[in-house]
Structure formats: structure tokens, C-alpha cells
C-alpha positions as CSV (number, residue, x, y, z in Angstrom):
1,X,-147.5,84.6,51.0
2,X,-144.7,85.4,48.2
3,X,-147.2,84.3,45.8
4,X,-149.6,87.5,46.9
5,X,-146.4,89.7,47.8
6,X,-145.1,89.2,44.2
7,X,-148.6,89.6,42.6
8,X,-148.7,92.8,44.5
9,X,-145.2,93.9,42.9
10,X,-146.5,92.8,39.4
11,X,-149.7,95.0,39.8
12,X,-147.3,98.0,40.8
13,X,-145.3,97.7,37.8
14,X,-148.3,97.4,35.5
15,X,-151.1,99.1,36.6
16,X,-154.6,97.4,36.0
17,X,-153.0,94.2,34.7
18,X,-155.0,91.2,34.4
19,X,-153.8,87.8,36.6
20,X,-156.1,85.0,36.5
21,X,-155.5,82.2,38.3
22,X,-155.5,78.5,37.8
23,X,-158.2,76.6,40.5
24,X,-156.3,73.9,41.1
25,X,-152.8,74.7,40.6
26,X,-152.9,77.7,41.5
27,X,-150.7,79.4,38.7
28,X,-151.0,82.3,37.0
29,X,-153.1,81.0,33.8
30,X,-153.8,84.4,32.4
31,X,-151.3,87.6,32.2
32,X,-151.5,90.3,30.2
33,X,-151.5,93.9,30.6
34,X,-154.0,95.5,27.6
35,X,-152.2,97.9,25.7
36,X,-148.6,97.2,26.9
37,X,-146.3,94.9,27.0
38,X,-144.8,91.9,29.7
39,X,-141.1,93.2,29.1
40,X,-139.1,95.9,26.9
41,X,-137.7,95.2,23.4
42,X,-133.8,93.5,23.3
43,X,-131.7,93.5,20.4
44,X,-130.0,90.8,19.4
45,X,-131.7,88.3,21.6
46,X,-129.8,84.7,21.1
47,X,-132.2,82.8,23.4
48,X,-135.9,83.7,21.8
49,X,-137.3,82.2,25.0
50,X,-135.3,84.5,27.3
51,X,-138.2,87.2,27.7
52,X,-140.4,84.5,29.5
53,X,-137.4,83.2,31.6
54,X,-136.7,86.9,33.1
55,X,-140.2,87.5,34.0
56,X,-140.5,84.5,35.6
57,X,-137.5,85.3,37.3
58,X,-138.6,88.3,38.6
59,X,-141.8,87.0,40.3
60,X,-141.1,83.4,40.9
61,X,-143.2,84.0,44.3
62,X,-146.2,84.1,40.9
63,X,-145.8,81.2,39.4
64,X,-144.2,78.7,42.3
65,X,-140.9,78.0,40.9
66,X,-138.1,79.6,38.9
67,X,-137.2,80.0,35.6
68,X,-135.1,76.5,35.5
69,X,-138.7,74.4,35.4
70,X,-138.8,75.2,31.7
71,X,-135.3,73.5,31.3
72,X,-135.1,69.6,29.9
73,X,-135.8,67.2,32.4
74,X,-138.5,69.4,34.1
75,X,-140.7,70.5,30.8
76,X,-140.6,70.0,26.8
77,X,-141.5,72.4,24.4
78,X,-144.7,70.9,22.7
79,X,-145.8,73.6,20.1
80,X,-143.4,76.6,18.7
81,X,-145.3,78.6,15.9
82,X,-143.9,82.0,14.1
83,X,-146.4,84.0,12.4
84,X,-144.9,84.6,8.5
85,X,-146.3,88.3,8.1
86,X,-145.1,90.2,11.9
87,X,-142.9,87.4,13.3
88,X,-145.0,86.9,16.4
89,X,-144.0,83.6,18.3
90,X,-146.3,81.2,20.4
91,X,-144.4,78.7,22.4
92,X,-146.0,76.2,25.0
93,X,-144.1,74.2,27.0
94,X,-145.4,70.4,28.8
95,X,-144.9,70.2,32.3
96,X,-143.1,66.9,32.9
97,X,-142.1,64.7,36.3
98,X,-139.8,62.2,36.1
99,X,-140.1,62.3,31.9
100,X,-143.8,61.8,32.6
101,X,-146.0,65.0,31.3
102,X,-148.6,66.6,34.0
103,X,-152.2,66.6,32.5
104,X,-153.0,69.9,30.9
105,X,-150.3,71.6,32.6
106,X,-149.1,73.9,30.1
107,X,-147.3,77.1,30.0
108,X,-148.1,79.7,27.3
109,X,-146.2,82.5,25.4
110,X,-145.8,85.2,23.2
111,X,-143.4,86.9,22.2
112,X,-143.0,89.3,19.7
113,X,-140.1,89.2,16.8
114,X,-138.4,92.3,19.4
115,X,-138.5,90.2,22.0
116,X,-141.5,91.8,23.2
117,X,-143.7,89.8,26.0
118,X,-147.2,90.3,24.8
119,X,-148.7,87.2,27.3
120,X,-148.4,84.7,29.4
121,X,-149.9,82.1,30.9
122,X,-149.1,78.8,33.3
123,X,-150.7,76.0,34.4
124,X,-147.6,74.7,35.8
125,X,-147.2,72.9,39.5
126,X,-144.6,74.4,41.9
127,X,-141.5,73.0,42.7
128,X,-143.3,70.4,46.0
129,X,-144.0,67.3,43.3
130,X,-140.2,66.8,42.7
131,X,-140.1,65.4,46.4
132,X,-143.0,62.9,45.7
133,X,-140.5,60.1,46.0
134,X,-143.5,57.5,46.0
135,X,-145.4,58.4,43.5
136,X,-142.5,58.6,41.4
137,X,-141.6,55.3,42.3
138,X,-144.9,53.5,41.1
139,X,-143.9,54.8,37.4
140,X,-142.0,51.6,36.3
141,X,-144.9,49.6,38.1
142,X,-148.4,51.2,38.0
143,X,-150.9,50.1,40.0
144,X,-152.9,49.7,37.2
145,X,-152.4,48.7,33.5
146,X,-153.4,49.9,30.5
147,X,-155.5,47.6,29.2
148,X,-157.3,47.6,32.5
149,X,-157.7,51.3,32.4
150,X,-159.4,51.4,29.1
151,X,-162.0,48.9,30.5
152,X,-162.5,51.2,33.7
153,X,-163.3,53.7,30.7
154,X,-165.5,51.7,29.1
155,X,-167.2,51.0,32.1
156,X,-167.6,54.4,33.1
157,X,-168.9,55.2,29.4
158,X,-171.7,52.5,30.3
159,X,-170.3,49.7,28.5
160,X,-168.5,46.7,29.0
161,X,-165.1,45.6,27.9
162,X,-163.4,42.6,29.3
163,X,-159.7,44.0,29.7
164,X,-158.7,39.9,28.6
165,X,-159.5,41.0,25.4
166,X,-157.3,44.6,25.2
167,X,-154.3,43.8,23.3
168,X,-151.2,46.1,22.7
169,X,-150.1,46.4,19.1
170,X,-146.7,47.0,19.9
171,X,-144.1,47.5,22.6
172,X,-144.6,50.3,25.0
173,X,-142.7,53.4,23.8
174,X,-140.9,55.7,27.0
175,X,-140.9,56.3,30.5
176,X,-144.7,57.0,30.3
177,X,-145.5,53.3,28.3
178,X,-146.9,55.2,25.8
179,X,-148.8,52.2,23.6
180,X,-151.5,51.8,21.1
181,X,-154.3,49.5,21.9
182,X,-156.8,47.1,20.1
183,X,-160.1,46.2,21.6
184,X,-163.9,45.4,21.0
185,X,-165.3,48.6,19.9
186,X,-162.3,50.7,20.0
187,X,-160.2,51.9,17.3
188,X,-157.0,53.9,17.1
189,X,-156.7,54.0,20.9
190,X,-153.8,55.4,22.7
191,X,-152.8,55.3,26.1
192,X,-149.7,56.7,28.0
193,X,-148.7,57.3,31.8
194,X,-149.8,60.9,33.0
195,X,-149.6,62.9,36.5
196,X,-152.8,64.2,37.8
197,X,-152.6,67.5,39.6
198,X,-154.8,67.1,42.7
199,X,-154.0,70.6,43.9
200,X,-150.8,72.4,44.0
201,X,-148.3,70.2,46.0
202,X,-150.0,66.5,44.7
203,X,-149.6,64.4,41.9
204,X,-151.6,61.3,41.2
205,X,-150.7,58.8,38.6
206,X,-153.0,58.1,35.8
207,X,-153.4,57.0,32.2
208,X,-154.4,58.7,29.7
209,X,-156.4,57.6,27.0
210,X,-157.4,59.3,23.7
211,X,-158.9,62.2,25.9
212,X,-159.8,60.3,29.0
213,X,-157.5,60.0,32.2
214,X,-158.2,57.3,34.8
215,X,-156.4,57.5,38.3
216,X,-154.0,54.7,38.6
């Protein structure tokens, strides 16, 4: 598979490099090489993100897709952090279908003030869930709503909650309905629209709530 023929390039150029992989995705979670670094050193680097687009470019067999999945539209930068005293930078970027994020699909770097790779890591789907015209489709209308979903949480928590009684405080914000709910024994309760990687080519649609997800 290109996914094994490019992991076998990556483990040529770096010799006793570590790839972990993740289960249900099947990306590349986990890469770092002890004692070197992911890519060389550039001066003057405009783009600060352009180490981690080259690497994926050069094994996009590894990670499923090419380096244009971290563009808008596709994924969203959710954390940037620069360390003060040696100018190390963490960036993780959201994995997004449709403007709705994937659940815990995250990709992970660092990259030192050089421009210096240190690690990577990606949770990300490959490109098949742009084609899932159906499930796409359900986003404007999901089977299920979210004051329904929170009492399918409740339930499965071994309470009860009549989902009469779930209220929204205000209007639903985005093209995931993020909204904050009130109910019986719930406070500060947030749900939005989420995908659900079922393995790497399927999506289901879900809610997620505080730090629950329910399939819609």
C-alpha cells in the first residue's frame, strides 16, 4: 500500500525512527526520530508552518492526504503556543468536514524557532470523507437534536431527563449549532454537531456534549 511504501522511505531516511499509528484512523499519531530532527534548518522561513507542510508532502502515502488538508475549509488551527526562552512552536490544527470539526482528530507540531521539525503527529482522516455526500447532507437537519441527545446522555449516565424540559439559552451559533443548554441537573452544558470517525474512510454524525459524543 503507499501508506507502507512511504513508511518504508521514511524509515530509510531516518534510521530507527519511531511511527505509531492511530487504531482507528490509521494516521501517523506519533513521529519523531530521538536525537534528530523531521527536516533541516531554513532561513528566513515566511510560512512558520511550512516545515510540516513539506514533510507531509513528501510522504502523503503516511498520512492519507496532502499537505492542502491543513488549508481553511478542511482544518483550523486550534492552539499556536511559542515558548518565550528558545522559541520552540507547538501548533495543532482541528480536522473539519464541511465546517464541522472530526472528534479528536488533531494534528500535532513542533517546530523549532529554525524551522527545525522536532515532531509530529496526526490523527487526521484521509481524503475518502469529502465524498460522504449523505452524511454531509444530514448537517442542516440531524437526525437527532440536541436536547434529545443530552437526555440519551443522561440516560446512559443512569438517570433520567425528560428532553421536554432541555431548553436552549440562545440561538444556535455555526454550521455545527453550537448551543448552550439548560436542564434539570445540568449546568453550563454545551453541545455542538461533531463527526465520528468510525475507521478511516467513515464519518458518523454526532453531538458533542461537554465531553460526551452521542451518534446522531
Amino acid at each position: 500500500s503507499k501508506r507502507e511504501e512511504d513508511l518504508a522511505r521514511l524509515r530509510r531516511a531516518f534510521p530507527g525512527i519511531v511511527v505509531d499509528f492511530d487504531p482507528v484512523t490509521g494516521a501517523p499519531k506519533h513521529i519523531v526520530a530521538t536525537g534528530k530532527f523531521l527536516s533541516k534548518a531554513e532561513s528566513g522561513l515566511k510560512d512558520p508552518y511550512q516545515p510540516v507542510r513539506q514533510f507531509i508532502e513528501e510522504y502523503p502515502g503516511l498520512f492519507g492526504h496532502r499537505a492542502d488538508e491543513l488549508q481553511k475549509g478542511h482544518a483550523r488551527i486550534t492552539r499556536e503556543d511559542v515558548t518565550a526562552h528558545n522559541g520552540m512552536r507547538t501548533v495543532v490544527w482541528q480536522q473539519e468536514v464541511a465546517g464541522v470539526p472530526v472528534f479528536q482528530t488533531i494534528l500535532k507540531a513542533n517546530i523549532t524557532k529554525n524551522g527545525e521539525l522536532v515532531t509530529l503527529g496526526s490523527h487526521f482522516m484521509n481524503d475518502a470523507p469529502k465524498g460522504a455526500a449523505k452524511q454531509i447532507a444530514l448537517i442542516t437537519n440531524p437526525p437527532l437534536d440536541a436536547p434529545k441527545a443530552l437526555a440519551e446522555v443522561a440516560q446512559s449516565l443512569g438517570g433520567a431527563l425528560d428532553e421536554r424540559k432541555v431548553t436552549p439559552e440562545a440561538a444556535k451559533q455555526g454550521v455545527d449549532q453550537a448551543q448552550r443548554l439548560n436542564a434539570p441537573g445540568f449546568t453550563d452544558t454545551t453541545a455542538h454537531l461533531s463527526w465520528v470517525p468510525m475507521d478511516e474512510n467513515t464519518l458518523r454524525l454526532a453531538w458533542e456534549i461537554e465531553k460526551f459524543s452521542l451518534l446522531a
